[in-house]
C-alpha positions in Angstrom: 40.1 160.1 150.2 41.2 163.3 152.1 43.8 161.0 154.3 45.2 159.3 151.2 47.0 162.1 149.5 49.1 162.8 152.6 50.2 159.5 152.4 50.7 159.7 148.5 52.4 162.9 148.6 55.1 161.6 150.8 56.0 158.3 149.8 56.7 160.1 145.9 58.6 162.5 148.4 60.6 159.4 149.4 61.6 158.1 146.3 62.5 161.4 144.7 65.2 161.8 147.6 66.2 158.3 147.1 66.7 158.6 143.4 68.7 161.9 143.4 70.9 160.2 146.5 72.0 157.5 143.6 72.4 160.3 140.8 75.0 161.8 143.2 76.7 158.3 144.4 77.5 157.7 140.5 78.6 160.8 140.2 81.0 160.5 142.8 82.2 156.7 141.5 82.8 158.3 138.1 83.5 155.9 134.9 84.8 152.1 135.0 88.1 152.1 134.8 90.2 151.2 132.2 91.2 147.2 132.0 94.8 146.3 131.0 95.1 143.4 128.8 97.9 141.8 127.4 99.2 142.4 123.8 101.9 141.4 121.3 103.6 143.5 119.0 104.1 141.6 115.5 107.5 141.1 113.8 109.2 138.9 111.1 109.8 135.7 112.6 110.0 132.2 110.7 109.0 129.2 111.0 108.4 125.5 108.9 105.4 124.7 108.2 104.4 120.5 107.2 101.9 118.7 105.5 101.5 115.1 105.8 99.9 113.3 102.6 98.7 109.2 102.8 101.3 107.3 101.3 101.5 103.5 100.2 105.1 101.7 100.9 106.4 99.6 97.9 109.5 97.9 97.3 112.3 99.4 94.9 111.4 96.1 92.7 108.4 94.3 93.6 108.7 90.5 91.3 106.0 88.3 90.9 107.4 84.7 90.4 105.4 82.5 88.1 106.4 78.7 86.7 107.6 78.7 83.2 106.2 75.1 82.6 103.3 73.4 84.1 103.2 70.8 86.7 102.7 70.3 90.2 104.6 72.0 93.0 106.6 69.0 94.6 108.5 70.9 97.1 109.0 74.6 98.7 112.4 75.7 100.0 111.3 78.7 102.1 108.6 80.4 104.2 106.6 84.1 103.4 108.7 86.4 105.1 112.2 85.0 104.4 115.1 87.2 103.4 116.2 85.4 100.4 119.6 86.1 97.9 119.0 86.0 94.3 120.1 82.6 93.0 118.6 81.1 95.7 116.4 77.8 95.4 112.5 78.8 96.2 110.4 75.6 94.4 110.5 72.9 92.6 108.0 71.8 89.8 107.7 68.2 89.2 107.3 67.8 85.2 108.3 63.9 84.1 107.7 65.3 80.6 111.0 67.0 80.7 112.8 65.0 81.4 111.7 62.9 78.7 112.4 65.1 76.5 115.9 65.7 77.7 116.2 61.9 77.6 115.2 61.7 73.4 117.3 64.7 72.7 120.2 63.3 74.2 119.5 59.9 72.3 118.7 62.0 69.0 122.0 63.9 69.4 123.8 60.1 69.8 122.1 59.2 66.5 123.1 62.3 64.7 126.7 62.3 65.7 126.4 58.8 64.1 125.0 59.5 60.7 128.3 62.3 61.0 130.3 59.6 61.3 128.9 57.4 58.9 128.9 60.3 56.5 132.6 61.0 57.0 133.0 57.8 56.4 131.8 57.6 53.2 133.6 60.7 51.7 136.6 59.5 53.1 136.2 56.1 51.1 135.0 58.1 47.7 137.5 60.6 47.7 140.9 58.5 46.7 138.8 57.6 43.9 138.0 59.8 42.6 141.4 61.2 42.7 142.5 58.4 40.5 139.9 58.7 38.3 138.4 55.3 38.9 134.4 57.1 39.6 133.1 60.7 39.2 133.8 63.5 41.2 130.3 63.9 41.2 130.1 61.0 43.5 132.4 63.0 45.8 130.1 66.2 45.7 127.2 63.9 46.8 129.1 62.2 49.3 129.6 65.9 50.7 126.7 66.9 50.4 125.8 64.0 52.4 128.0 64.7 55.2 126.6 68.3 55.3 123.1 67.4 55.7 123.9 65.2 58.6 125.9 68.0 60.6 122.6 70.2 60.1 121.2 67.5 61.7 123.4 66.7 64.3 123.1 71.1 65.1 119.3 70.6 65.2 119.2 67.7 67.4 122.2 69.7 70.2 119.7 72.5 70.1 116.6 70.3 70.5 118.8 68.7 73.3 119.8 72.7 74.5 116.3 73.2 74.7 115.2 70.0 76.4 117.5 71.1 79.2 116.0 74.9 79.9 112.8 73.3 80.1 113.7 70.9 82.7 115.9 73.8 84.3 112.8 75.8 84.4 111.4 73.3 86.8 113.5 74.5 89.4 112.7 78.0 90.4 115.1 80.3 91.8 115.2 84.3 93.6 116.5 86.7 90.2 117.1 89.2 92.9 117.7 89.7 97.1 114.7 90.2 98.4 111.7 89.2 101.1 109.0 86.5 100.2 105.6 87.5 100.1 103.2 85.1 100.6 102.7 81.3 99.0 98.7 81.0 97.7 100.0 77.3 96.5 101.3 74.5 98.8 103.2 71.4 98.0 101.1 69.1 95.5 99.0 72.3 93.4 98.8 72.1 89.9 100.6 75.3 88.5 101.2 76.6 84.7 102.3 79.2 83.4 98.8 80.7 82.2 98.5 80.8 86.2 96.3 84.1 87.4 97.9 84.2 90.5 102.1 83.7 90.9 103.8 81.6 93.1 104.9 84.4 95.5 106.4 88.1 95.2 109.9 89.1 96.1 110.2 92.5 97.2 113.5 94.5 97.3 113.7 96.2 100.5 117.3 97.9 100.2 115.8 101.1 99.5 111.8 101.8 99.3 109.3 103.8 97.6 106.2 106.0 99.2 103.7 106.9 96.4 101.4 110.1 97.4 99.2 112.2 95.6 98.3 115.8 95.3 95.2 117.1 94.4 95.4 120.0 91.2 94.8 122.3 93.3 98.0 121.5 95.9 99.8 120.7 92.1 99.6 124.6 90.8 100.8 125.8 94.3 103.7 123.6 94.3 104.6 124.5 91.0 103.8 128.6 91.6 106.5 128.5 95.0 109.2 126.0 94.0 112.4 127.4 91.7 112.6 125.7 88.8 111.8 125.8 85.6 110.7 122.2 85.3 109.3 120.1 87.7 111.8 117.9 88.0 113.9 120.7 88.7 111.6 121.9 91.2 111.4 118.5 92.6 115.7 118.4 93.4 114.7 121.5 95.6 112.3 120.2 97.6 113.9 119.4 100.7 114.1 115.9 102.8 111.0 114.7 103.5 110.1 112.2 106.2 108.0 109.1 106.5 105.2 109.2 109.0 104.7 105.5 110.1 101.1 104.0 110.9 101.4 104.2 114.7 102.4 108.0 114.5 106.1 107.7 114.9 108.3 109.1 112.1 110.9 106.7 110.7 114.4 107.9 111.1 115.6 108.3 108.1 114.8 110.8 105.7 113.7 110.5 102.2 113.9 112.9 98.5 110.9 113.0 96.2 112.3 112.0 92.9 109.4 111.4 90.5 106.6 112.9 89.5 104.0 111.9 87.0 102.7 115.0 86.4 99.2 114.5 84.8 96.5 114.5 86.4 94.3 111.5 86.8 90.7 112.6 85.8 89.1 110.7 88.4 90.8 111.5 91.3 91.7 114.7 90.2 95.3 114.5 91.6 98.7 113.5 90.7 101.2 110.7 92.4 104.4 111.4 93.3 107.0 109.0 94.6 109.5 109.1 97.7 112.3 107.1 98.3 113.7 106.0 101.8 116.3 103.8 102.6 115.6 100.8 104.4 118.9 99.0 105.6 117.5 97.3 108.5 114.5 96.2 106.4 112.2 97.2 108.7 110.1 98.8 106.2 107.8 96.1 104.7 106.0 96.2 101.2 102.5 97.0 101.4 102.4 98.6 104.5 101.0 102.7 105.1 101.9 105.8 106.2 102.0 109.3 105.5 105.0 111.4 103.6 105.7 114.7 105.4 106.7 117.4 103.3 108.4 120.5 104.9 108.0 124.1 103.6 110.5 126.8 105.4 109.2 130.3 105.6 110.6 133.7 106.6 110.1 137.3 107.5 106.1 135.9 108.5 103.9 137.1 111.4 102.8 134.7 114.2 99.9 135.2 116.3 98.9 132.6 118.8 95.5 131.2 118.1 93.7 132.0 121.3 94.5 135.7 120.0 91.5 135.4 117.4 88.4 134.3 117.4 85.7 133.3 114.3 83.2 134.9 113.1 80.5 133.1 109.9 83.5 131.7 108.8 86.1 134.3 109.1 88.6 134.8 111.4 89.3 138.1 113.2 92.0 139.5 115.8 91.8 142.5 117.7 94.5 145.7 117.1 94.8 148.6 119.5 94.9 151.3 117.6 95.9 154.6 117.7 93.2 156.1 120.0 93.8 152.7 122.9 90.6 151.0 121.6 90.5 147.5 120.0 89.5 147.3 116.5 88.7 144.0 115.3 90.4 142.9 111.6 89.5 140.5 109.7 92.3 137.9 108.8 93.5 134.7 106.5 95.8 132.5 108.2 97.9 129.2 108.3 98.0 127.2 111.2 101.4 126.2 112.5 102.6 122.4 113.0 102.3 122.8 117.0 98.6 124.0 116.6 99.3 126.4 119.0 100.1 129.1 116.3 98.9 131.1 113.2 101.1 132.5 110.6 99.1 135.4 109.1 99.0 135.5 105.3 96.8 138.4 104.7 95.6 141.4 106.9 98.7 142.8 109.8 100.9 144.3 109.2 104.2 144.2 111.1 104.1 146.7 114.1 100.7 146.1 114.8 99.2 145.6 118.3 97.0 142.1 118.6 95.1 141.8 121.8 96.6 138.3 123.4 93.3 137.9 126.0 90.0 138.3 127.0 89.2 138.6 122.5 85.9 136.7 123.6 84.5 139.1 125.7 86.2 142.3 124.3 83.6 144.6 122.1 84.6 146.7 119.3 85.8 150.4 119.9 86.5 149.2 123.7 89.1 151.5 125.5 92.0 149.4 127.1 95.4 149.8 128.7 98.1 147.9 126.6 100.5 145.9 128.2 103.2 145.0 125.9 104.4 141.3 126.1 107.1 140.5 124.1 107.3 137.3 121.3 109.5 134.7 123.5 107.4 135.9 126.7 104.2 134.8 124.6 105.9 131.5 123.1 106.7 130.9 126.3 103.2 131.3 128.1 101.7 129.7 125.5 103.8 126.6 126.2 102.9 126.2 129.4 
């Protein structure tokens, strides 16, 4: 027992002399030192922000063809797809009925035009005498009356014929405007009619196009709230060009104007459609097909932060600002994220003049002492681009 305590006595010797050695080490290292990070000082700046919106493509006319008479489809002068001029031959309907009837119009106008005649005739022989007093006028009168009654008849029997005729014309069926064939459900030998659910084909008029898009209410009241105007379709001649987005992600060259507006809200949906129009000369636009309608909203005198300048936090989104006393201070923020999706423009909480930490916001800690190091915004555009 006696020869332990020696041996405990110096070992708590030991790491006494050990731990003050440390003590005086730190001491002589002092505190970290202060890290430099990179930051940007916020100005006005402006930029365009987009927003695409899923848009159907329709034709500026889009004509269903159906027969007037019914029949069977004897032959088919073009093919789905074809450019086609209005005026031009697209089917023919084979209806003998037709032209049976044109057949016994004609031969009921040939009798009428007879019993004319005949009727002519007959005043022509009454009226000398009558003149000389040999039978009553009143034998005249009838014989005029006569001769009246058949032209009535002979009118009737041109218009049956008249008729007769745009029956049978309807038999051939022709484009009412320039356009491109859609597709052709019946082939040569159906039975078509007029009471037909499904048409012959569709013409489409490509010349010029339309997009239909829809906003929800919500996008509606903000359009309305930003846009001059007093109506909406004065707010809608201000709205500048917008663009068509096509399906495989390229935009189509030539811009378009939102002219029409329904304006009431669809209580299913909750939104509203709107229309675009785009040219088309080429015609490589095609009824039917998809895309999205960019819209484009310019905006000035805004502050930009890069994204990797902020971080999230349950669901709010922060930056760091070196304040006055060299520390960063985080700040909570509401943003809009740029087209590039490289950017934020800040709608609510900096102010311009402001310090926002550029790096290192994942790691940094509130109240942290740092050493600013001022980049300026086309040095951070810049880095942030490569």
């Amino acid at each position: 027992m006696r020869t332990r305590l020696p041996v405990l006595a110096a070992g708590l010797l030991a790491l006494s002399v050990a731990a003050c050695g440390k003590k005086k080490d730190e001491a002589k290292k002092g505190p970290p030192p202060i890290k430099e990070y990179p930051v940007l000082m916020v100005r006005p700046d402006s930029v365009t922000l987009y927003q695409d919106y899923p848009a159907t493509v329709q034709g500026q006319q889009n004509v269903e063809i159906r027969p007037k008479v019914d029949g069977y489809v004897e032959a088919i002068y073009v093919d789905e797809g074809a450019n086609v001029k209005k005026g031009q031959r697209l089917f023919h309907i084979s209806a003998p009925q037709y032209e049976q009837d044109v057949r016994t119009a004609r031969a009921g106008v040939l009798t009428a035009e007879a019993d004319v005649s005949t009727a002519r005739m007959g005043v022509n022989k009454v009226a000398p005498l009558v003149a000389r007093g040999i039978i009553s006028k009143y034998e005249l009168e009838g014989a005029q009356y006569t001769l009246e009654a058949k032209l009535a008849a002979l009118a009737q029997a041109k218009a049956t014929l008249a008729n007769a005729r745009t029956n049978l014309g309807y038999t051939d069926i022709v484009s009412p405007l320039d356009g491109v064939i859609g597709s052709l459900p019946n082939k040569i030998g159906s039975l078509v009619s007029s009471t037909s659910t499904e048409p012959l084909t569709t013409i489409s008029s490509v010349n010029n196009v339309y997009a239909y898009f829809s906003l929800s209410e919500k996008a509606l009241l903000s359009f309305t709230r930003r846009r001059p105007g007093r109506t909406l379709q004065e707010k809608l001649n201000k709205v500048p060009d917008v663009r068509l987005v096509l399906a495989d992600g390229t935009v189509y060259k030539y811009p378009g104007r939102v002219k029409t507006a329904i304006g009431q809200i669809d209580t299913e949906t909750g939104a509203t459609s709107f229309r675009a129009t785009f040219p088309n000369p080429q015609g490589f636009l095609r009824s039917g097909s998809s895309g999205s309608v960019r819209t484009f909203q310019p905006k000035e005198n805004v502050l930009i932060v890069p994204q990797s300048a902020t971080y999230e936090l349950q669901g709010k989104r922060f930056v760091y600002v070196v304040g006055q006393d060299t520390a960063a201070h985080a700040v909570a923020v509401t943003t809009t994220p740029t087209p590039d999706g490289q950017s934020f423009v800040i709608d609510k909480g900096l102010k311009a003049g402001q310090k926002v930490v550029l790096e290192g916001v994942a790691t940094l800690k509130e109240n942290t002492k740092l050493k600013p190091r001022v980049v300026s915004q086309q040095k951070a555009k810049t880095e942030l681009a490569g």
